[in-house]
N, C-alpha and C positions, 0 to 999 in steps of 0.2 A: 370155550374155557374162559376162565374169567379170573381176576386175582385184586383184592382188594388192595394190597401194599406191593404191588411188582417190584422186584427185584432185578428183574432183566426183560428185556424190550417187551414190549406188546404193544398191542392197533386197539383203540376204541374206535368202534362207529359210534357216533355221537348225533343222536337227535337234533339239531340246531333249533329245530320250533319251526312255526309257521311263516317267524318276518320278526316281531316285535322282542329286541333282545332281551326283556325283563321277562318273556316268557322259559327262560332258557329251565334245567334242573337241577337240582342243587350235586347231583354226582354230574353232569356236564361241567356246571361252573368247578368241581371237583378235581375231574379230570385237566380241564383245560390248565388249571394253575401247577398243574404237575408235569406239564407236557414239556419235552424237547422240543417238538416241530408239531405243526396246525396246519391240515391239507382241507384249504376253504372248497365248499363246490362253486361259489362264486364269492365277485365283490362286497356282497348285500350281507355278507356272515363276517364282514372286517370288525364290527363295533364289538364283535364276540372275545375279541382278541383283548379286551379291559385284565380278562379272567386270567388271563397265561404271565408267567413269569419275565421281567424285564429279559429281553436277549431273546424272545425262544423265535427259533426258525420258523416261518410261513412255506413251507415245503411241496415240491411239488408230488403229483403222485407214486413215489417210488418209498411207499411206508412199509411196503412187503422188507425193502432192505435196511431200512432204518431202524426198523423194529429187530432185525437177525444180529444188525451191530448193537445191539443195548440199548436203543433209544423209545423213551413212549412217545408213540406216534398218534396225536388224535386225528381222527378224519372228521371233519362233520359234514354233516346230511341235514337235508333240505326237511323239516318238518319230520316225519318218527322214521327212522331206516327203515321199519318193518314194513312201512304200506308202500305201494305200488313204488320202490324204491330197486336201484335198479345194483345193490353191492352184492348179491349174488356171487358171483363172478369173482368180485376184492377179497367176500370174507372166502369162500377157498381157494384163491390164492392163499392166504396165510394158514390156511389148516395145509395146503401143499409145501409149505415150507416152514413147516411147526412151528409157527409162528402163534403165542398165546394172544387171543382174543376178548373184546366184550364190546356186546352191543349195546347200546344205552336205550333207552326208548324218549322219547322225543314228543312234545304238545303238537298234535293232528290237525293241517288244516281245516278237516272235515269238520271238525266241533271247534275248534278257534275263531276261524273266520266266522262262520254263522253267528257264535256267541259275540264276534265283536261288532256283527252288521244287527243286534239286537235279532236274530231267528231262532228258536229253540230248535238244538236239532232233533228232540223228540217231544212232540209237545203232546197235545189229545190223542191222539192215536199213535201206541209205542210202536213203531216201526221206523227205521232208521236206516237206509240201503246206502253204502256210496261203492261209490267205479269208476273203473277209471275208462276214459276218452279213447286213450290212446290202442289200447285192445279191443278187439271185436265183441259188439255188443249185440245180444238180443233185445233191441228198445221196445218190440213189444209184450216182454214178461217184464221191463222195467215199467211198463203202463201199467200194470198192474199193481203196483209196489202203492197201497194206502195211506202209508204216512210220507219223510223227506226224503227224496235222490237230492244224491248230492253227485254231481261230477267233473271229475276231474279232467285235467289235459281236455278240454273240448269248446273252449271258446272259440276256435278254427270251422270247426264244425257247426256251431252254437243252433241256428236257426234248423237246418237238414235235423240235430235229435230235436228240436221241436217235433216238429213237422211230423216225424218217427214216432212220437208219444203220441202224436193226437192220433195217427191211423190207426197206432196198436188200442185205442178205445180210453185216453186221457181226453176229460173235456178242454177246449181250445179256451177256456175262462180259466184253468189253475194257474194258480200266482205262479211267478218265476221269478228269483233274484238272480245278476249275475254282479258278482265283485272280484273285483283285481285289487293286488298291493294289499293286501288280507293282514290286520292286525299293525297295521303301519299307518301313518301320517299320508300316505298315500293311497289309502283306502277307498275307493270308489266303488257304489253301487248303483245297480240300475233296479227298478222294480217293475217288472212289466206281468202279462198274461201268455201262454203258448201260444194263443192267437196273435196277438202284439209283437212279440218280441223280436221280428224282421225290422220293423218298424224303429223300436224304442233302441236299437243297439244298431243301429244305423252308423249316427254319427259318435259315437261314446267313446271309439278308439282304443278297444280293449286288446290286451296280451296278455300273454303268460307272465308269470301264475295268477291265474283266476277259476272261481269255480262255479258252477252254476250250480242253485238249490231249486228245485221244485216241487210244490207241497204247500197245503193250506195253513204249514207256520211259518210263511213265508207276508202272508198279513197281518203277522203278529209283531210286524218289525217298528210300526208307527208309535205302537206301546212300549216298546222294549229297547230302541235304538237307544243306546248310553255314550257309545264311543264317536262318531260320524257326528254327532250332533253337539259336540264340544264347542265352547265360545270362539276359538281358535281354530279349529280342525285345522289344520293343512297351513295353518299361516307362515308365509319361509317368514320369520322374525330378526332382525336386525340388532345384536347387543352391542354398542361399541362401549367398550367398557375395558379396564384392565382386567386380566387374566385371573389376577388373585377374586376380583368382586364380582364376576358375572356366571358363577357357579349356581346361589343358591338363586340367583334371577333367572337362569337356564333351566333348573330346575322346575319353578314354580310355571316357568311359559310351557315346559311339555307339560305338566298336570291341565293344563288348558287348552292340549292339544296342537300347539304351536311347536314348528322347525325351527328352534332358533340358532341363529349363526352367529359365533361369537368373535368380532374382528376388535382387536385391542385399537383403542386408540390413543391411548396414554401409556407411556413407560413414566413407572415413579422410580426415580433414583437417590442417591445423598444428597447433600447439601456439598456441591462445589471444595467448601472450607466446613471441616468439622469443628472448627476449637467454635464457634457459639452454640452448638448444642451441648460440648463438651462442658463449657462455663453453667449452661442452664442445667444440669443433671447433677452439676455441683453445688449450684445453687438451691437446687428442689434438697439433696439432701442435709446439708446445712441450716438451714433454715429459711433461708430468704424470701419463700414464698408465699400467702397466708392460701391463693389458688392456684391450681392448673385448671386450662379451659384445653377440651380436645371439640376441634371442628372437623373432625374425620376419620375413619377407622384405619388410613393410612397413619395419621398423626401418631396414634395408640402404638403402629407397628414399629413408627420409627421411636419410639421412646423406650418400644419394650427391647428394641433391638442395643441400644446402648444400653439401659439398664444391665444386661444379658453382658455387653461386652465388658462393664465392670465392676459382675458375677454380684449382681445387686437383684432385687427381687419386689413383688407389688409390696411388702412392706414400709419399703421407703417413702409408701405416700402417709404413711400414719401421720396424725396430725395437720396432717391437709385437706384444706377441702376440694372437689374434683368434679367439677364442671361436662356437660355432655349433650354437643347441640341436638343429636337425636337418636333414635332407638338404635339405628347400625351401629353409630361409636359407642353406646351404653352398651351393646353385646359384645364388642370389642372391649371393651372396659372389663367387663363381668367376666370373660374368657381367660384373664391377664391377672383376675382375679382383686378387681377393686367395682365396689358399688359406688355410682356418681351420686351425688349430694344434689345436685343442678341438675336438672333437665326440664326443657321446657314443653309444658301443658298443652300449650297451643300450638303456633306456626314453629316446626323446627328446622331453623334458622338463626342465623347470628343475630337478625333482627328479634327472632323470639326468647334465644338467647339473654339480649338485651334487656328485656321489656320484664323479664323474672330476675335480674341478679340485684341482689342488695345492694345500697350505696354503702360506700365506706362510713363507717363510722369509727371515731378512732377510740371513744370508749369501747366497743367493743372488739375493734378488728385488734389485734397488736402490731402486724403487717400490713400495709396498703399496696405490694404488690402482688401481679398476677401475672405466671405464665402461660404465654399461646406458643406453644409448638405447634408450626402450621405450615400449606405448601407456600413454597416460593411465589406463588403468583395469588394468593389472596386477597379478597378487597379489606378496604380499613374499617368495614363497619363496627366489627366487634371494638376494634380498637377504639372508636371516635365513642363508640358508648359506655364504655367503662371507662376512658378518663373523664367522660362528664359525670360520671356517676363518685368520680372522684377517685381513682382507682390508678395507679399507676402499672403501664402492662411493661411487661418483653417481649417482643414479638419476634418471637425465632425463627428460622429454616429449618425445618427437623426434614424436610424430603424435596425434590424439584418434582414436578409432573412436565414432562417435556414428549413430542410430539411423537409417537410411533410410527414404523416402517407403513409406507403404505402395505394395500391387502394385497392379495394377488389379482391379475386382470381379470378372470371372472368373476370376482366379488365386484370389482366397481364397474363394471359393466352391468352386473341386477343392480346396485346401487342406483345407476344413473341411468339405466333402461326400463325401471319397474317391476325387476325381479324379487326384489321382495313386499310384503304384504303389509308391514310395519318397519317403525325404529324407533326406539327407547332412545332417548337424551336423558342421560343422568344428572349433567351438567354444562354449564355453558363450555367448560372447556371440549366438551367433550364433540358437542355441534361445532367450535373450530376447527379440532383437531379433524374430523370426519370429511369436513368438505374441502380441509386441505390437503388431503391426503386420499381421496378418493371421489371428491365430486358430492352436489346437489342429491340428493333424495330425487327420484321422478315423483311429477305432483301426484300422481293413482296412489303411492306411499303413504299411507296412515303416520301422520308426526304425530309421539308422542313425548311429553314431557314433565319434568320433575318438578317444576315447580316455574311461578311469576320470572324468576330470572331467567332461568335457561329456556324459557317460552319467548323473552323478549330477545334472547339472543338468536332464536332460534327465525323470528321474523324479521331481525335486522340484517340475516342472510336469505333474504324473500321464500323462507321456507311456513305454510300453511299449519298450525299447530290446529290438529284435530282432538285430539287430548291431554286431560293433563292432571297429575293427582290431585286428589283431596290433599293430602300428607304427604309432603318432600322425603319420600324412603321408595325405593326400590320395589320393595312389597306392595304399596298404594300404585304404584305406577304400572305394573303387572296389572295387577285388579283392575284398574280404570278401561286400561287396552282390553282385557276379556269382559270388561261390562259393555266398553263399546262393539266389539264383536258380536256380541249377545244381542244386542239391540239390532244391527244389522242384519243378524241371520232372522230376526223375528220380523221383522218388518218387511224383508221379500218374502219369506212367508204367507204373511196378510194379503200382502199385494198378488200372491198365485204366482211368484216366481219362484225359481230355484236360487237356494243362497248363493253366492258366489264371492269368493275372496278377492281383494282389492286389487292385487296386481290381475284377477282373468278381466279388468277393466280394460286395460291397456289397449291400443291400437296394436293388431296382431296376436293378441294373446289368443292360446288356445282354447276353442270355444267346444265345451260338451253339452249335449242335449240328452234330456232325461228322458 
């Protein structure tokens, strides 16, 4: 039974997918934001938990009675409940205690994973068999099977069904892929032949859940790999960044296939003494300004945030002109809803800044001052160039950036052991705050950086800048790290080696053989 709008309790089994949580369904994502309580089959189904309502219970298996006292209970299941799936058993239980039900259907490893190791799982020859390991198998009618087997539960076994295929009359030359961590960042494949595969899965270190494909579109994968072969694949990434800014940078690194791990290392707070922003908000609206200059999309939040407190709006810059060192705080701008006047074309920077703002004129300015709402700890560049330009500034506190808790012990032990792959510097504060609070980068660590300064800050603490953007933005510096990725995966390549990510450099890291 099944109930679109329940009223009184009922159990979903819920498909969870293969691994990768953007594979989920949209009645999954559905269900789970409706759910009382969420019974994981394991840890690896936690990031599912985005979908469910602030408060709901992670419950353990007693949904039979959660569901009798009025509550929906979702269950999720590993990949689609209906294949070789063992609830049985769960859904009658709830038909034994009229308990209303529905089973969701769920994306299949069997076509997932292949699709994400680049294998079709029915390619020239439409035939498509999978099985599972774990039950008794006749492997020699599976020899006969023309197009992909695919199976399941049997990497235990893995080499004996070779061996099984080639007696029942499978030649000892058909491809064989085996992968684990299927649709994940941790996706590993092996490509070997029936005859090989003792050999090629030796040292590879495979577990559950993994599947073996075997079948001649299994050498279709050199064509067709899309996911595995990301600039990033697997890269544990490193954002020390505030909380509020390292979302759409989080983002962009998994589009690149990159883990990225976001440890704050800046909390931005007020300004100690509010009455000089207080003075400066009074100032913008009366008149006294002829610009504001914003050096950051902090800046923007703390102005928008007084604005806000007295019930003022982006109207009040009318008549102003409005300044904007670079694309982040122009979207911050444009969000808040004022289009900047100022931006500079080139280096964006206080220096480029600089290098584009008009000098005062006094036939035409009527005001020679400018407001900089800025952190506590800014350098005077801006300032020493617009008084030369003839310009009188204020240079106010609109926020402090001050040093965040350190991370927890295992973050700064990959820190300082080579546990991760890269690290993004956004800014010179950001390289202090980092190594004070957690330790040095190990040198295997890819340093990357945002621009000239935070590169020299970054070497004045003996750390080795391996990249660095074109353009001082977030977005440039993403890009630069997956162009340098890209060149490294291509270059072992060439060379006949297998890629490998910068921390399996390390002394002791663990080593896989293809």
């Amino acid at each position: 039974m099944s109930s679109d709008s329940p009223t009184s309790g009922f159990v979903a089994f819920v498909g969870a997918g293969p691994g990768d949580p953007n594979l989920l369904t949209l009645r999954a994502a559905e269900l789970l934001g409706k759910a009382d309580a969420v019974v994981l089959d394991d840890e690896t189904q936690t990031p599912l938990l985005r979908h469910c309502r602030e408060g709901v219970e992670v419950a353990e298996r007693d949904f039979v009675k959660r569901a009798a006292r009025g509550q929906l209970v979702v269950r999720l299941c590993a990949g689609d409940p209906m294949l070789f799936s063992s609830i049985t058993e769960e859904v009658a239980a709830c038909a034994a205690a009229e308990v209303d039900f529905e089973i969701v259907p769920g994306v299949p490893p069997a076509t997932a994973v292949l699709t994400y190791a680049g294998i079709p799982p029915a390619s020239a020859v439409p035939e498509f068999r999978v099985v599972d390991a774990a039950q008794e198998q006749d492997w020699a009618a599976h020899a006969a099977c023309r197009g992909t087997l695919v199976v399941y539960n049997g990497i235990g076994d893995a080499v004996p069904i070779g061996k099984a295929l080639i007696a029942g009359g499978k030649p000892d030359t058909t491809p064989v892929a085996v992968s684990s961590g299927g649709t994940t960042t941790e996706q590993y494949t092996v490509v070997s032949t029936l005859g090989r595969l003792q050999a090629d899965l030796k040292h590879a270190g495979f577990t559950e859940p993994a599947l073996i494909v075997v079948g001649e579109a299994v050498g279709l994968r050199d064509k067709l790999s899309w996911f595995e072969t990301k600039p990033l694949f697997g890269w544990r990434v490193l954002v020390p960044r505030t909380k509020e800014q390292s979302r759409s940078l989080s983002e962009q690194l998994v589009a690149y296939g990159a883990v990225p791990e976001e440890v704050p290392t800046i909390s931005v707070e007020p300004p100690r003494t509010p009455q000089q922003m207080d003075r400066a908000i009074k100032g913008l609206v009366t008149g006294r300004y002829e610009w504001v200059a914003f050096t950051s999309a902090n800046a923007v939040k703390a102005v928008r945030e007084k604005f806000e407190e007295y019930g003022l709006d982006a109207r009040a810059f009318a008549g102003l002109k409005v300044a904007a060192v670079g694309d982040a705080t122009a979207r911050a701008l444009v969000e808040f809803g004022v289009k900047p006047d100022l931006l500079p074309s080139g280096e964006q920077s206080s220096e480029g800044l600089v290098a584009e703002w008009p000098p005062y004129d006094s036939m035409l300015d009527p005001i020679n001052r400018v407001l900089l709402p800025r952190a506590d700890i800014s350098t005077d560049t801006l300032v020493a160039g617009l008084t030369e330009l003839g310009w009188e500034c204020d240079d106010v506190t609109a926020y402090r950036t001050v040093r965040a808790a350190p991370p927890p012990a295992p973050i700064r032990e990959a820190i300082k052991g080579g546990g991760f792959d890269a690290v993004l510097f956004t800014s010179s504060s950001t390289v202090r705050n980092l190594v004070g609070i957690a330790g040095k980068p190990h040198n295997v660590t890819v340093i990357a950086v945002i621009g000239p300064q935070t590169a020299k800050t970054a070497e004045e603490f003996g750390l080795r800048v391996d990249v660095m953007a074109d353009t001082p933005s977030a977005t440039a510096l993403a890009a630069a790290v997956a162009e340098f990725g890209a060149k490294q995966r291509q270059a072992a390549l060439a060379a006949g080696d297998t890629p490998r990510r910068p921390s399996q450099n390390r002394r002791g890291a663990r080593r896989r053989v293809k």
